[in-house]
Phi, psi and omega in degrees: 000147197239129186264134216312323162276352184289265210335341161277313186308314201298282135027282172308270169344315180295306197310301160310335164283345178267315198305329183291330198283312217296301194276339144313323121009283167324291191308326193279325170304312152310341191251160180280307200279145193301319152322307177277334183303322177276012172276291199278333182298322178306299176302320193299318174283017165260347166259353154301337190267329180284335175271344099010280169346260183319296188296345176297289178325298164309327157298305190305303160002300213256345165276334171277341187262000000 
């Protein structure tokens, strides 16, 4: 059972991972090169996959209080 401040921490965490995605995104759309572009387009789908992560939890969380 996740108490209320993990659920905020969850919360926080969730917000930095879109904002992180949002913004890797940005980046691979700004740069030429193929190399960073496939860089950051990587992170981004590796911080989607941690907002999945977290909102499954965060789902879980809210259901169990």
């Amino acid at each position: 059972m996740l108490t209320s401040k993990e659920l905020m921490h969850l919360e926080d965490f969730l917000g930095m991972e879109q904002n992180c995605g949002k913004t890797m995104n940005f980046f691979a759309s700004s740069v030429q090169d193929a190399q960073s572009k496939q860089l950051f387009q990587q992170i981004a789908q590796n911080s989607q996959q941690h907002v999945q992560t977290i909102s499954k939890h965060l789902n879980a969380g809210q259901n169990l209080q």
